[in-house]
C-alpha positions as CSV (number, residue, x, y, z in Angstrom):
1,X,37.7,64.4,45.0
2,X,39.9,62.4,47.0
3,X,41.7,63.8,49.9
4,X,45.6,63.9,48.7
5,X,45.5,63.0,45.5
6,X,48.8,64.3,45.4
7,X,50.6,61.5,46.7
8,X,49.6,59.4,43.7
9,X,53.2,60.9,42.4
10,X,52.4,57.5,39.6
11,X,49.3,58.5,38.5
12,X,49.2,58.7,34.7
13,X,45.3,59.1,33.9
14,X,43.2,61.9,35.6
15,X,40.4,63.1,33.5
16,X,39.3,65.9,35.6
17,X,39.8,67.7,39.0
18,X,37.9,69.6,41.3
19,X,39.3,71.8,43.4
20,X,38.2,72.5,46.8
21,X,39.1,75.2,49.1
22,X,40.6,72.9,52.2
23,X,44.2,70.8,52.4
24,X,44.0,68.1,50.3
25,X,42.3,69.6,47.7
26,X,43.9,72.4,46.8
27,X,45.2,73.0,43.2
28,X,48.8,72.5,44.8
29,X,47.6,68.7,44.6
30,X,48.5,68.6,40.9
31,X,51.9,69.9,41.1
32,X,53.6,66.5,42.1
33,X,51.4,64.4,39.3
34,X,54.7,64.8,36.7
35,X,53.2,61.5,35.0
36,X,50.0,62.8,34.1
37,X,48.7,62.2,30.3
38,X,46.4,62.5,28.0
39,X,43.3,65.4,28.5
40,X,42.8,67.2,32.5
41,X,39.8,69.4,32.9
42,X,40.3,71.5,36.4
43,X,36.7,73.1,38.4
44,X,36.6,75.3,40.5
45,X,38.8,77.5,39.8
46,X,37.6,80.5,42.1
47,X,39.3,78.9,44.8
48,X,42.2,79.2,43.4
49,X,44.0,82.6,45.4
50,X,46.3,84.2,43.3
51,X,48.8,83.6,40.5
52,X,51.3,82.1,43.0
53,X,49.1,79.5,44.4
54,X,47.6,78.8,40.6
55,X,51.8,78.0,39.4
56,X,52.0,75.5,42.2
57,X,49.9,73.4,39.8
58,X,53.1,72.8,37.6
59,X,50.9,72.7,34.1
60,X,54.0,73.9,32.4
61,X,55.9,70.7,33.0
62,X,53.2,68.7,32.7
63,X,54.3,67.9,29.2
64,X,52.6,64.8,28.3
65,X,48.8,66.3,28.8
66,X,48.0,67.7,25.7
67,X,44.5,68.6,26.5
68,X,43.5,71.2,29.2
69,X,40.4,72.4,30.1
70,X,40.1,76.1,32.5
71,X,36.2,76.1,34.0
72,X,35.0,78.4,36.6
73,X,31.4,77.8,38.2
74,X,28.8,80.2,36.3
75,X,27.1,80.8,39.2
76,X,29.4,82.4,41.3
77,X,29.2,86.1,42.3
78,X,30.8,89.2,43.7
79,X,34.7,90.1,43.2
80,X,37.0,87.9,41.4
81,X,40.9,87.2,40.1
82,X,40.6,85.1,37.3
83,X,43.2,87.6,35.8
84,X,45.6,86.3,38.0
85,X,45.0,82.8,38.5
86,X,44.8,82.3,34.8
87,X,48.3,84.1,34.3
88,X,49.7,81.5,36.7
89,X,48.0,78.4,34.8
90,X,50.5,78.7,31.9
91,X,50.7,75.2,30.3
92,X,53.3,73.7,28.2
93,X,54.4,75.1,24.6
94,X,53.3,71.5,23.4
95,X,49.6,71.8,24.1
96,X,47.0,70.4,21.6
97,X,43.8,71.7,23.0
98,X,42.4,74.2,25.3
99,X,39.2,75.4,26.9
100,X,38.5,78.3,28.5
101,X,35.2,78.3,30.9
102,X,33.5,81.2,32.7
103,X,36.6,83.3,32.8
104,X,35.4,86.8,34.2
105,X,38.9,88.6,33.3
106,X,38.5,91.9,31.1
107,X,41.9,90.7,29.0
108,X,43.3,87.5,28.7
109,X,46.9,86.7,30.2
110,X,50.1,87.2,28.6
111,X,51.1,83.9,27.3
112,X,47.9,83.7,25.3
113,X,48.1,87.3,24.2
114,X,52.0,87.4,23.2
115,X,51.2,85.7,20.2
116,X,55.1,84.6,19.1
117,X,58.4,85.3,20.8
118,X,59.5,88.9,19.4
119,X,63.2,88.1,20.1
120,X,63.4,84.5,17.8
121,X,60.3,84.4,15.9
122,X,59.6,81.4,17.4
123,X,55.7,80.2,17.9
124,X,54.4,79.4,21.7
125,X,52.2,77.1,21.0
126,X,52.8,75.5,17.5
127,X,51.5,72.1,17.8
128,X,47.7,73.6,19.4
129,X,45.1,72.1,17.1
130,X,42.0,73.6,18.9
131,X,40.7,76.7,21.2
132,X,37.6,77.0,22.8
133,X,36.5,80.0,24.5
134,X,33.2,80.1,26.4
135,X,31.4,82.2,28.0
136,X,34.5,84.8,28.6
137,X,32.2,87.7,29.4
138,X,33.9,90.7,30.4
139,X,36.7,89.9,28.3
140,X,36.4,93.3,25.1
141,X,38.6,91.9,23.0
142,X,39.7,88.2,21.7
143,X,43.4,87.1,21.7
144,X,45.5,87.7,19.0
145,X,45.5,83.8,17.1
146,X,46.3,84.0,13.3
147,X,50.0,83.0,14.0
148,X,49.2,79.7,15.2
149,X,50.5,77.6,12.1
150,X,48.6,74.1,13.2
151,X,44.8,75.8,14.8
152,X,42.1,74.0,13.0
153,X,39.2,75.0,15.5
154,X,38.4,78.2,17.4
155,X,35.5,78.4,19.3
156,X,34.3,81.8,20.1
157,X,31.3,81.7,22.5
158,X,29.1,83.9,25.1
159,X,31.7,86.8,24.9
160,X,29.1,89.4,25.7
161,X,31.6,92.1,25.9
162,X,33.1,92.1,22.5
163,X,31.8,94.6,19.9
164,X,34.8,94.6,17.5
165,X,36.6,91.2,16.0
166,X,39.8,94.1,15.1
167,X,43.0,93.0,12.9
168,X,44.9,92.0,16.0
169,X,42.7,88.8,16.2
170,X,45.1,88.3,13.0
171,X,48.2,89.2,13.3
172,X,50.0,91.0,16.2
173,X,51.6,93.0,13.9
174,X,49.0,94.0,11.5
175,X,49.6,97.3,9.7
176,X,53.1,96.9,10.6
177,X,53.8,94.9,7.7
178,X,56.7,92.6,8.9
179,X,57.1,89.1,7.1
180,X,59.9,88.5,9.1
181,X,58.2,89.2,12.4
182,X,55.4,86.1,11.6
183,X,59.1,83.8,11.8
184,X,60.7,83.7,8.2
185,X,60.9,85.6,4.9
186,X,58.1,86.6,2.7
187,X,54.6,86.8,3.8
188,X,52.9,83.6,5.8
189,X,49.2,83.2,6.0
190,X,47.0,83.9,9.3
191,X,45.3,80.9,10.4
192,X,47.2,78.7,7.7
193,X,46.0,75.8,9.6
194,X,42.3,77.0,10.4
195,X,39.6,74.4,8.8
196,X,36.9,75.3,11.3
197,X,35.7,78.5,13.4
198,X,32.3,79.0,15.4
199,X,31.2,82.5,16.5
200,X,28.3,82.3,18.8
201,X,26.1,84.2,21.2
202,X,27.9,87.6,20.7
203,X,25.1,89.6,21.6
204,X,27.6,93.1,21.1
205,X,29.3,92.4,18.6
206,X,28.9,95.1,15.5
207,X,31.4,94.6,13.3
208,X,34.2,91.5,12.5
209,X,37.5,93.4,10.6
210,X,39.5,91.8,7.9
211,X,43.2,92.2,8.2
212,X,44.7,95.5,8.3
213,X,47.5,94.6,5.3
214,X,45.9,94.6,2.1
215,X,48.8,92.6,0.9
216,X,47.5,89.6,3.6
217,X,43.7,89.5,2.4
218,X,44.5,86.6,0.2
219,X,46.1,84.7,2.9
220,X,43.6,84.7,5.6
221,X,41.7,81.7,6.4
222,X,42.9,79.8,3.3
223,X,42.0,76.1,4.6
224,X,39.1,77.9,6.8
225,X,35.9,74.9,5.5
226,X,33.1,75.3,8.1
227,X,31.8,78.5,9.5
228,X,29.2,79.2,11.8
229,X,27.7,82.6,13.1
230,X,25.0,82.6,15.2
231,X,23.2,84.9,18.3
232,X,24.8,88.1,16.8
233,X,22.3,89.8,16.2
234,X,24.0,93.9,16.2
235,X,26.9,92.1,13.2
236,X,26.2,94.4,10.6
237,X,30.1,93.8,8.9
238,X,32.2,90.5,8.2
239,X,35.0,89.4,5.6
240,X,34.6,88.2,2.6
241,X,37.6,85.9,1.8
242,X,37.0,81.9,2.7
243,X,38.8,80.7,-0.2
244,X,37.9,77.1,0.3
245,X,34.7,77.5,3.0
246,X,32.3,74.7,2.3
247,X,29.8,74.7,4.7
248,X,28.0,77.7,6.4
249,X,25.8,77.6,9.1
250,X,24.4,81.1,10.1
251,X,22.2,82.3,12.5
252,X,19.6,85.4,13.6
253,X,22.0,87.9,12.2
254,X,21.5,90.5,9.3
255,X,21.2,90.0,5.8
256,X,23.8,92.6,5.2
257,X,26.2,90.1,6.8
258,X,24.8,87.4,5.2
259,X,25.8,88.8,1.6
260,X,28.9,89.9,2.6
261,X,30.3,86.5,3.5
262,X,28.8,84.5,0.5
263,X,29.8,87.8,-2.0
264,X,33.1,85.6,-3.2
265,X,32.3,81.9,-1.9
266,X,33.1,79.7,-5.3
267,X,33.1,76.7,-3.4
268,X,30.6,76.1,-1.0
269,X,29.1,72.7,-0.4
270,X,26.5,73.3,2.6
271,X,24.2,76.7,4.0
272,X,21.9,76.3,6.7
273,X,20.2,79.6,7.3
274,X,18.0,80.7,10.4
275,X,16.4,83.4,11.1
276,X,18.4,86.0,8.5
277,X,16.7,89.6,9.1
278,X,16.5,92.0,6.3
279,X,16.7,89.5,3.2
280,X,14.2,89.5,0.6
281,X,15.7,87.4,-1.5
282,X,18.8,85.2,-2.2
283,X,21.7,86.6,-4.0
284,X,22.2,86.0,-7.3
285,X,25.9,85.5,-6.9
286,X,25.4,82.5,-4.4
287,X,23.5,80.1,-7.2
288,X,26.1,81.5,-9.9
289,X,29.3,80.9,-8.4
290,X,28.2,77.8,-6.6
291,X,26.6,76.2,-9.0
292,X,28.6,73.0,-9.1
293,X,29.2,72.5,-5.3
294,X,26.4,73.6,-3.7
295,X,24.6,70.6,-2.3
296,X,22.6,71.5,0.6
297,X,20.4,74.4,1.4
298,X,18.1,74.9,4.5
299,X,16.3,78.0,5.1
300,X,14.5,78.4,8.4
301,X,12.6,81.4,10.0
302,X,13.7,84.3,7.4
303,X,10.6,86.6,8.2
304,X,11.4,89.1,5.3
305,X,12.3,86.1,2.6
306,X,9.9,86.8,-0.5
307,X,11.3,84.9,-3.0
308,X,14.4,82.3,-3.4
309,X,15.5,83.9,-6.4
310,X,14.9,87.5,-8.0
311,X,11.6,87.5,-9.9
312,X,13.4,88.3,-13.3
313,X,16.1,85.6,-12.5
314,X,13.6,83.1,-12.5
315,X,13.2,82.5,-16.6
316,X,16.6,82.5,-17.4
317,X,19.0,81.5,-14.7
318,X,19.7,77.7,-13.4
319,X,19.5,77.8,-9.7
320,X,22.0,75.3,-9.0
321,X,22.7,71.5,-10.8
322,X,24.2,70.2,-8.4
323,X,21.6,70.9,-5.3
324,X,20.3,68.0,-3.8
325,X,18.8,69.1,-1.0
326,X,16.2,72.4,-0.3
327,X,15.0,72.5,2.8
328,X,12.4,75.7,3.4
329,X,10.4,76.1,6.8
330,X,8.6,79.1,8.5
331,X,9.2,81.5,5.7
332,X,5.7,83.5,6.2
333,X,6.2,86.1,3.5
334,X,7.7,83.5,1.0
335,X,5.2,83.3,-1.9
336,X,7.8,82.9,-4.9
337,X,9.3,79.4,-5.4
338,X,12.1,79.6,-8.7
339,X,9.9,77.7,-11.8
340,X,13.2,76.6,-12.9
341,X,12.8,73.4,-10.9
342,X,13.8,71.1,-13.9
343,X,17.2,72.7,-14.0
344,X,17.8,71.1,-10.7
345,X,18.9,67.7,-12.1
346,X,20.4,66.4,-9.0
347,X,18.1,67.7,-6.5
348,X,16.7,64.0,-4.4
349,X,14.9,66.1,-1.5
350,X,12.5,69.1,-1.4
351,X,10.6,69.9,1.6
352,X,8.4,73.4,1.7
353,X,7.3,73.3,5.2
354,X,5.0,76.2,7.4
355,X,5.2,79.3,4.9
356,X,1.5,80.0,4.2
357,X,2.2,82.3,1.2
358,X,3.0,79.3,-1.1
359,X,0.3,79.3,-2.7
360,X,1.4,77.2,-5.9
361,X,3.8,74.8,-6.5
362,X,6.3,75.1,-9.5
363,X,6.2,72.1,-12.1
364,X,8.3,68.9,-10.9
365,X,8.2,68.3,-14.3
366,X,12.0,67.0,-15.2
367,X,13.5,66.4,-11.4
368,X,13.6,62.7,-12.0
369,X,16.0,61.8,-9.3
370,X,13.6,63.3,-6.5
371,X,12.9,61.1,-3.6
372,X,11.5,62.9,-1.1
373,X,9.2,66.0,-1.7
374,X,7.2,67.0,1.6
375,X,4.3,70.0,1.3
376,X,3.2,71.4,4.1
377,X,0.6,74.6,4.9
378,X,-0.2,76.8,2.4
379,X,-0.4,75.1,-1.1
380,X,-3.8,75.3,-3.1
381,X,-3.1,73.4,-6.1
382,X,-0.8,69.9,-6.1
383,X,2.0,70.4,-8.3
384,X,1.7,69.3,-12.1
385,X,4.8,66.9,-13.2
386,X,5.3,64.5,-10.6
387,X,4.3,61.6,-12.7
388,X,7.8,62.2,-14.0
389,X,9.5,62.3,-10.5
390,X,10.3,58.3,-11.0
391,X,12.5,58.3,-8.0
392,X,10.2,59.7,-5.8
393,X,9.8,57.1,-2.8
394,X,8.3,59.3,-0.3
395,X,5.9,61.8,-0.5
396,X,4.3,64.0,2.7
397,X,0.9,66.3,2.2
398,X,0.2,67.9,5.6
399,X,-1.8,71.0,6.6
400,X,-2.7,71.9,3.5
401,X,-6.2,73.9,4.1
402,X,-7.3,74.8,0.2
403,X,-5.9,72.0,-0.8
404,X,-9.2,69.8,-2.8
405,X,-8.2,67.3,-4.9
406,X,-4.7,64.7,-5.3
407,X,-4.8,63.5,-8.6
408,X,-3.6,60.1,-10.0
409,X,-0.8,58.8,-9.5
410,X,0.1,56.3,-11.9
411,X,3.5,56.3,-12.5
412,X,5.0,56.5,-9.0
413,X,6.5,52.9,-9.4
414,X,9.3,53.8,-6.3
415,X,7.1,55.4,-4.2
416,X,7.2,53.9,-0.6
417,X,5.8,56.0,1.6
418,X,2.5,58.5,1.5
419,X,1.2,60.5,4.0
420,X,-2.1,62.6,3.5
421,X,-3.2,64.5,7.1
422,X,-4.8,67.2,8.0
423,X,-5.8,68.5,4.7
424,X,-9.6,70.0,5.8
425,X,-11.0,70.5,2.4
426,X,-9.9,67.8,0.5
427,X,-12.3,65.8,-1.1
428,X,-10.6,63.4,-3.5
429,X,-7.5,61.5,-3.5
430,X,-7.1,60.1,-6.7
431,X,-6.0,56.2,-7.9
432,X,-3.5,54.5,-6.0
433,X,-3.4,51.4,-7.8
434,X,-0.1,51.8,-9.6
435,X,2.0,52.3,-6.8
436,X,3.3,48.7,-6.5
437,X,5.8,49.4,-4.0
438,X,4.3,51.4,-1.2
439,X,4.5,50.1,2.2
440,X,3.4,53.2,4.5
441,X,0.3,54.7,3.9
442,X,-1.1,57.3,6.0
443,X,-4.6,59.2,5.7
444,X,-5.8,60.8,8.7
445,X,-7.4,64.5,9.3
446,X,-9.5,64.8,6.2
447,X,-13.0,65.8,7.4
448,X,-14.6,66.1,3.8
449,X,-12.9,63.4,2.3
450,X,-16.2,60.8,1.9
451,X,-14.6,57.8,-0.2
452,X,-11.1,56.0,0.2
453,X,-9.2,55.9,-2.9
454,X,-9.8,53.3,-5.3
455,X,-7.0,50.4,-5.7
456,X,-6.7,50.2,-2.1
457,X,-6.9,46.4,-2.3
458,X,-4.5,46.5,-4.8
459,X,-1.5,47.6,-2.5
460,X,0.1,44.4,-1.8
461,X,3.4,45.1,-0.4
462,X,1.4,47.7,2.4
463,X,3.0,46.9,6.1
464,X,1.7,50.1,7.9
465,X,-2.0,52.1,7.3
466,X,-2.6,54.8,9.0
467,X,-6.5,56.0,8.5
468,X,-9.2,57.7,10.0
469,X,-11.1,61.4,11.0
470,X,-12.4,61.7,7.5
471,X,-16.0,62.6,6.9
472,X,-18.4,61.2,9.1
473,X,-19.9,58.4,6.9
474,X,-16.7,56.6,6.9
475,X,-16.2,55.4,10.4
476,X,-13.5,53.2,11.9
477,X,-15.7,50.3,10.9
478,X,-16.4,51.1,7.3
479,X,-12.9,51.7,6.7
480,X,-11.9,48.5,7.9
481,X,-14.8,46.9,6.0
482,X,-13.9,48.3,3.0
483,X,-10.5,46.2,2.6
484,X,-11.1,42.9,0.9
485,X,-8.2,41.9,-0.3
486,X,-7.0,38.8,1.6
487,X,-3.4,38.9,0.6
488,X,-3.8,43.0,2.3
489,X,-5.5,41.3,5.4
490,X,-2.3,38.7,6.0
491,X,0.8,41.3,5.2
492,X,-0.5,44.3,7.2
493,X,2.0,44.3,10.1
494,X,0.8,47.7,11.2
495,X,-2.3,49.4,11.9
496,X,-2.6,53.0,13.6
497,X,-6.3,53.9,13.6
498,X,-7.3,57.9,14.2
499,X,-11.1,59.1,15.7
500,X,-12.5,56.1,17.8
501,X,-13.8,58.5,20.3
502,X,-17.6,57.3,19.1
503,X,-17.0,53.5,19.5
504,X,-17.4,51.9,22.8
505,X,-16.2,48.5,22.0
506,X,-13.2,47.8,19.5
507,X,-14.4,46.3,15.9
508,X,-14.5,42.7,15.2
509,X,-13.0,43.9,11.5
510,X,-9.5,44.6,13.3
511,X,-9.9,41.1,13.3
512,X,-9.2,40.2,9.6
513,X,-5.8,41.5,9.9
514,X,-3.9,38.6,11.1
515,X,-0.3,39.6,10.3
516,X,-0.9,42.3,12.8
517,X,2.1,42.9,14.8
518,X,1.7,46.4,16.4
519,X,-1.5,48.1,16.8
520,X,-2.3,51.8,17.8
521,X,-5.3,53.8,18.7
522,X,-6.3,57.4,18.9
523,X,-9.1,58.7,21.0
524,X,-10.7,55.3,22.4
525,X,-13.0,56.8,25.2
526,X,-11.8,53.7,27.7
527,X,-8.4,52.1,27.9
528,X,-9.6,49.5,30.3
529,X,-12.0,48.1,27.2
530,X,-8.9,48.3,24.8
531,X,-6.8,46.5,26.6
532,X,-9.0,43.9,28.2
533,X,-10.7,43.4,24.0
534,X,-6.8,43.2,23.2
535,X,-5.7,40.5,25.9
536,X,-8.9,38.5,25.5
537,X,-8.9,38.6,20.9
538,X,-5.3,39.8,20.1
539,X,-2.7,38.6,22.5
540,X,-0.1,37.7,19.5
541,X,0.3,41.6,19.3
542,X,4.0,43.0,19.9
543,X,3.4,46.5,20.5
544,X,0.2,48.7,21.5
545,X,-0.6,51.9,21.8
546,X,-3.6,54.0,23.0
547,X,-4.2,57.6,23.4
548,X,-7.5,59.3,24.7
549,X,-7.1,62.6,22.8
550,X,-6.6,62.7,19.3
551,X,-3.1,62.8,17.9
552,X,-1.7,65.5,16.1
């Protein structure tokens, strides 16, 4: 920083300071910048001495910057009084944000803690929109905040010390039962204001209370919309009342937890899930009482997942109409997909990615606004009812090693894009000929499949083809041979070619292609030949690519 930044006594814009330990660049510097505005993040706060010198800072009449930011280096080590020095940064009562960095206090100072002014009910800070606090480590227990009437973030982060979230993270005066001690008569809600909170990388904590006051429950987190939980691994309790929560993003914590927050949602629109422990299956109660909002729902890394719904639920009960998206990846013990799929009259995306145990798809037989269905590892048979699937304009069959045979096609009018890979024992793709509109077609990785499928020539509107490693009779060569149709051999604007580790020269039937625009290859033994056969027959190319090993 500048030497003497304090005699800038004018200066109305300073996004950040770091403070130094010798004159000139002390925190004392700030004290005569009465203009500032707008947001100040301070550094460096271990050299700050004491409470005293930390006050000379004058951050309580710095009234027109309504965002602060507290960091202290991480890396710092031995002794410390952040108690102290925070205590004597004290902003304004007219703050809108603050962040609170690396503080190695075990409690947090009295003008956070003190909640609202005992004497005349008054709030401090009742025009604070947001609080971040991260990486507070030795702090045991989080400030008491449900009083603020205007909070709509909290972030809770790295606060290894905390095993309890306890009813004074509410209310001061929980259990006491005082509506007139929350500023007014009759009983005000905690975190009135509250539309977002994040809980993360808690490794301690065991248990987050709900209020003390029964007579409060309803009037916690009533606006609360997003929520996410993740890194606490030892939570084995949380509340149950988010009245209006619509998205929930939680991660590597218990299923126990898990229920217990989605046990009363009615109105959620979006869960992403990762890495739940100790879930079989999904409640019952989240498809039934979300039924028309849920939208969204991405499962990730739940090792113990078995089945998305209960076995017997699977005959009788509509998962959800108005899902639209399911997402499901790395589910190993997942073997039970619901075969009420045509109940799902609104879902547009389905994507069963790296769970082995799915060994058979249920029927698509009914989901007509699907548009993107992705199958990936595991899946023996292809799934019946697709033909009916007339929205469908991308579909993605990858590591699939049972999989033998893709059938026809026919009806797939929308379909735009296709990928086949990587599918060892597949031996047959069936007619392609009535998909009019595809323009991405990849086959690549199929070792046994000996014949391209028919109506190749018949894709007009193709601009990318992406083809090769199949069985050992169809080479680079034959498969380019094998294209005829002239309209096909203008409008190809791309052409990524896999397994041309056995050619030593490139082939003269790239040739035919003369829309090419971007041309790539995967295992060519030499790139000096490629690129001296590309500057010497194909210098109208845009964009090339070449890769020794074979891509994957």
């Amino acid at each position: 920083m500048p030497i003497n930044l304090g005699q800038l006594t004018c200066l109305q814009t300073l996004p950040f300071f770091v403070i130094g330990q010798k004159i000139g660049h002390r925190i004392e510097e700030l004290g005569r910048l009465s203009q500032l505005r707008g947001g100040l993040n301070i550094f460096n706060l271990e050299h700050v001495r004491d409470k005293e010198e930390a006050k000379t800072a004058n951050l309580v009449g710095k009234t027109r910057v309504h965002k602060l930011e507290f960091h202290w280096s991480p890396e710092r080590v031995g002794n410390n009084n952040d108690e102290d020095v925070l205590e004597g940064l004290q902003p304004h009562p007219l703050l809108k944000s603050l962040k609170i960095e690396n503080f190695r206090g075990e409690k947090f100072p009295l003008w956070i803690l003190a909640g609202d002014n005992s004497g005349g009910g008054l709030f401090l800070f009742n025009h604070l929109l947001e609080i971040r606090l991260v990486d507070c480590n030795k702090c045991q227990k989080i400030p008491t905040l449900g009083h603020l009437p205007c909070l709509k973030f909290l972030q809770i982060e790295g606060m290894n010390n905390v095993t309890c979230i306890g009813a004074e993270f509410y209310d001061s005066y929980s259990g006491v039962g005082s509506s007139t001690s929350r500023g007014g008569s009759g009983r005000n809600a905690l975190f009135p204001a509250l539309e977002r909170l994040d809980l993360q990388s808690m490794p301690n904590l065991v248990e987050w209370k709900d209020t003390m006051d029964p007579t409060t429950t309803g009037m916690v987190f009533p606006r609360l919309e997003e929520l996410t939980i993740k890194e606490c691994k030892k939570l084995k309790s949380a509340p149950c009342h988010f009245p209006s929560l619509k998205k929930l993003d939680i991660e590597r914590t218990c299923g126990t937890t898990f229920k217990n927050i989605i046990s009363k949602l009615t109105t959620l629109v979006s869960l992403d899930m990762v890495d739940i422990s100790e879930l079989d299956c999904l409640p019952e109660h989240l498809w039934q009482n979300n039924t028309m909002s849920l939208m969204s729902l991405n499962i990730r890394y739940c090792a113990d997942l078995v089945s998305i719904l209960l076995p017997h639920e699977d005959d009788v009960c509509a998962p959800c109409m108005s899902l639209q998206s399911l997402y499901i990846y790395g589910c190993n013990k997942l073997s039970h997909l619901p075969n009420t799929l045509q109940t799902l009259n609104s879902l547009e995306k389905f994507e069963v990615i790296n769970c082995p145990n799915v060994m058979y798809f249920p029927s698509l037989q009914g989901v007509a606004p699907l548009r993107t269905l992705r199958i990936s590892f595991g899946v023996e048979v292809f799934p019946s009812g697709l033909q009916s699937c007339t929205s469908l304009s991308e579909l993605y069959i990858s590591i699939c090693p049972n999989l033998k045979l893709i059938p026809d096609m026919p009806e797939l009018h929308s379909l735009i894009r296709l990928d086949i890979c990587d599918c060892p024992n597949l031996i047959s793709i069936g007619d392609l000929r009535g998909l009019h509109s595809l323009n991405h077609l990849l086959i690549a990785r199929c070792p046994k499949l000996s014949h391209l499928p028919d109506g190749l020539d018949c894709l007009t509107r193709l601009k990318y083809l992406g083809i090769g490693e199949l069985c050992e009779e169809l080479d680079v060569s034959t498969i380019l041979c094998s294209i005829q149709h002239q309209h096909l051999q203008t409008s190809l604007e791309e052409l990524e070619l896999f397994g041309c580790d056995k050619l030593n020269t490139p082939p003269d039937e790239i040739l035919r292609f003369t829309g090419l625009k971007r041309l790539q290859v995967h295992g060519w033994p030499s790139q000096r030949t490629f690129f001296k056969w590309i500057n010497r027959r194909m210098r109208h190319l845009k964009s090339i690519g070449w890769a020794r090993t074979m891509a994957r």
